[in-house]
C-alpha positions, 0 to 999 in steps of 0.5 A: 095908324093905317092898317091894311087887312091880311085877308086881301093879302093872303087871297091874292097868294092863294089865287097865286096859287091855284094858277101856278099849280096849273101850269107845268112843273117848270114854271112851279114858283117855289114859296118860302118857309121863312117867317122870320125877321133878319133886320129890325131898327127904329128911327132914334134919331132924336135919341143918337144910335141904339142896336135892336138885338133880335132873339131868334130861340126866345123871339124878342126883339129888344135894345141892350143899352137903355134909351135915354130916361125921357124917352117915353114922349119919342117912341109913343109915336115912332117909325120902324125904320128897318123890318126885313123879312123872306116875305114882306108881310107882318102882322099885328093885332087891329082894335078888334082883334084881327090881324092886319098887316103892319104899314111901317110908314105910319108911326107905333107906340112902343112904350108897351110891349108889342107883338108882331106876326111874320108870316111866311109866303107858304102860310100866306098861300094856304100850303103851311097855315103854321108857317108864321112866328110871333116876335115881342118888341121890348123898347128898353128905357132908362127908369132913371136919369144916368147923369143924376146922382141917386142917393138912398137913405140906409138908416139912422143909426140906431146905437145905444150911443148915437153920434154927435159932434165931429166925426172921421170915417175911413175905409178899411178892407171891406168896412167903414170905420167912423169915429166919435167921441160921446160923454168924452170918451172916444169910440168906433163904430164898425159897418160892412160895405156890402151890408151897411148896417147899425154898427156897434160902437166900440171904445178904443184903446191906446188913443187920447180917449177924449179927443177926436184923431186928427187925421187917419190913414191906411198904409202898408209897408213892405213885408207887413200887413195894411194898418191904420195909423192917426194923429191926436191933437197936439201930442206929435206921436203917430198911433198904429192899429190893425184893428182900428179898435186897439192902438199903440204908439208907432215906432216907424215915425219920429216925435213932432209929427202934427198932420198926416196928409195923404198916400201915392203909388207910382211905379209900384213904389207907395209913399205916405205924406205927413208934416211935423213941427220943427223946434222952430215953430216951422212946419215941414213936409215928410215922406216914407216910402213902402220899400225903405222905412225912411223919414225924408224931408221934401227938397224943394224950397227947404220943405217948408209948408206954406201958411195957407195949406190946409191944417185940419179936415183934411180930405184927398183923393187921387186922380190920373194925370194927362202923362198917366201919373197918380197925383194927390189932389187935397183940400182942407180948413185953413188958419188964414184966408184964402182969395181969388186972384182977382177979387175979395172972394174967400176960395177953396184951394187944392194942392196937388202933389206928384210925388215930387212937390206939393202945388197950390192950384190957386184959380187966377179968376173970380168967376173960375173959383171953388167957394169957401166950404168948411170941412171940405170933401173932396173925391175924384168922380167920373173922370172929373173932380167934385168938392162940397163941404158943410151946409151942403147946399151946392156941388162944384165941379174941374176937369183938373182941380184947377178951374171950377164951376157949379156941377150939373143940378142932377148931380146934387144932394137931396133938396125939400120943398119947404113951401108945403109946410113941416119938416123933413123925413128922410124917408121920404122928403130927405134934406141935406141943406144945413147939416154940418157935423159929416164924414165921407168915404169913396167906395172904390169898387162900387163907386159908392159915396157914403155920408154919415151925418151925426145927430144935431140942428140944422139951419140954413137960408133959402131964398125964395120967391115972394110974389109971383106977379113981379118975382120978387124974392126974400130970404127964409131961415130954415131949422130942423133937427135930425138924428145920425143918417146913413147915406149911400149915393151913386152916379146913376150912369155908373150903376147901369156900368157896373151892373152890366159888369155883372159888380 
């Protein structure tokens, strides 16, 4: 960087002002005091628009949104494009040590933290030596990719029981309740959102003890505090709790009731979605609402619930519509196969429902489709809709629900590279590849994904490259066990919202 020295500078204001000062009073010039900066930017264009704030009381210059995290390769040499002061002279420290005068048309590396001198006109002039002032310029820079999805390994769950098998997790205040069955006996265990820790198994009461419920879900009727009713394989009845611990049987719904499917608030008026068996083997859609504990069948084709919507495993989420409707948008494991349009290719559908019917979003083209996953997950993210599901090996990702596409790699689980050998350590080297037995939840407040694995083997087949020189490649099978892990992950871009939100 080119640098010319202050002392040329200030000599030429002091020579200034021996010959002002012997003229007469009416050509004194007057000199500022001001040794401050009023205007200050760098030339991100590279980067998109980025507002330096300049901190007169602290003297730190410093941008409040991040750039982005790669930044460090632009501003290790980059131009100031404003520096606006009274007097036009700026200083920084030479190799040596002196203060030279800042060129901005050279270009500076802003990766450190930077000092820089103001001097005013009098100081430059010799009649005020103190009429300077050092400001700190601070590039801020994202540490982490706000497009990648961060996931932190909590713990293992450490319990004298630890969980294996299926399992379903619900959110329910503020914690999350996973359910298991160990040794045919079913338990829950409790853990606190803000704290997730080793939550202590509990056994629960009132429910079929050997079995894990079908579906679980929170919902309030009017004048009654939230509770969580389930269903239990094969039995039809609707059990109720408020604690999650200790069950009875509820009077609110009828006998035959095989699945319950989702909850939709619209217009301040909730519903809760279920289906029953008929006496003819049929199965039908049903409803409730918050305001009438009604049991209405849906009206369009008879209620009748098509062969391929989702029996089991079913997961939902709610996402708002063009016309600013809440619809339920779901995904589940099927009796029968469900295809593409235009091909062979086995598909997972969603079936969004309004309010008013259930529709299966079915994609018309093989290359716009959602793969098969079993126990899918599927959650409302970020203003875009995500599905994954056992093996863990990709994410998808709609606009709508409708057409899909493989998600961004940086929005992914945790992948090793088996090349270096061993095995994996989720402290360290984590892998989600080949895990089956899971449940999910979706913090709302937070935006917080937690995965809950159970303990078990893991097997899955990667393909890789076999030679270098003419990059052929074959296929490894690769096995590990593990034991129960706690997971949280989140979108790193919605960290920095929530954190400027002071959440």
């Amino acid at each position: 960087m080119k640098i010319k020295f202050l002392s040329f500078i200030a000599s030429f204001f002091m020579v200034s002002f021996v010959i002002t000062s012997c003229l007469d009073d009416d050509n004194n010039i007057e000199y500022s005091p001001d040794a401050t900066i009023h205007a200050f930017a760098l030339d991100t264009a590279g980067l998109g628009s980025y507002k330096f704030t300049i901190d007169q009381l602290s003297c730190e210059i410093y941008n409040e949104d991040s750039l982005p995290v790669h930044a460090d390769t632009i501003i290790d040499k980059i131009l100031i494009k404003t520096l606006t002061t009274a007097s036009g002279v700026v200083t920084m420290k030479d190799k040596s040590g002196n203060d030279s005068v800042l060129n901005i048309n050279d270009s500076i590396d802003l990766r450190k933290e930077l000092t820089i001198k103001v001097w005013s006109t009098e100081a430059l002039a010799g009649i005020s030596p103190n009429q300077t002032k050092e400001y700190k310029i601070k590039v801020n820079v994202h540490d982490y990719d706000p497009d990648s999805l961060r996931w932190k390994y909590m713990d293992k769950i450490n319990n004298q029981i630890q969980i294996t098998g299926e399992q379903k997790s619900i959110i329910f205040g503020s914690e999350v309740f996973t359910y298991s069955v160990v040794n045919n006996k079913l338990y829950v265990y409790k853990n606190s959102l803000t704290n997730f820790g080793n939550g202590a198994p509990q056994a629960t009461v009132g429910l079929p003890e050997d079995k894990l419920p079908t579906s679980i879900i929170a919902f309030q009727f009017n004048r009654s505090k939230t509770m969580l009713y389930a269903t239990s394989n094969g039995d039809g009845k609707v059990y109720e709790s408020a604690d999650g611990e200790n069950w009875n049987e509820s009077t609110i719904f009828g006998k035959g009731v095989e699945l319950l499917l989702a909850t939709l608030t619209n217009n301040d008026v909730s519903r809760i979605c279920y289906i029953k068996k008929g006496a003819d083997e049929q199965r039908y859609f049903y409803y409730q609402t918050n305001d009438k504990q009604q049991e209405t069948i849906e009206t369009y084709e008879g209620g009748k619930v098509p062969e391929t919507f989702p029996t089991k495993n079913i997961s939902y989420t709610i996402h708002t519509t063009a016309t600013n409707i809440n619809s339920v948008l779901l995904v589940g494991d099927t009796e029968t196969a469900t295809l593409a349009d235009d091909s062979k290719l086995e598909t997972t559908i969603v079936w969004a429902y309004d309010g008013n019917k259930w529709v299966e979003f079915s994609t018309t083209s093989s290359v716009a489709y959602c793969p098969k996953y079993t126990q899918p997950s599927i959650v409302y993210y970020n203003d875009l809709v995500y599905i994954f599901g056992q093996d863990f090996s990709s994410i998808y990702v709609s606009n709508q629900g409708l057409f899909w596409k493989k998600a961004n790699a940086k929005f992914s689980f945790p992948h090793r590279d088996w090349s270096k050998g061993g095995t994996p350590d989720p402290d360290v080297d984590p892998e989600f590849r080949g895990k089956t037995n899971y449940s999910m939840v979706l913090d709302p407040d937070t935006q917080n994904l937690w995965i809950i694995f159970s303990k078990g083997s893991a097997s899955f087949k990667e393909e890789v490259e076999k030679e270098e020189s003419t990059k052929a490649t074959t296929t490894e099978t690769r096995t590990y066990e593990h034991d129960s892990e706690v997971w949280r992950g989140r979108l790193n871009q919605l960290w920095f919202d929530l954190a400027n939100a002071k959440k």
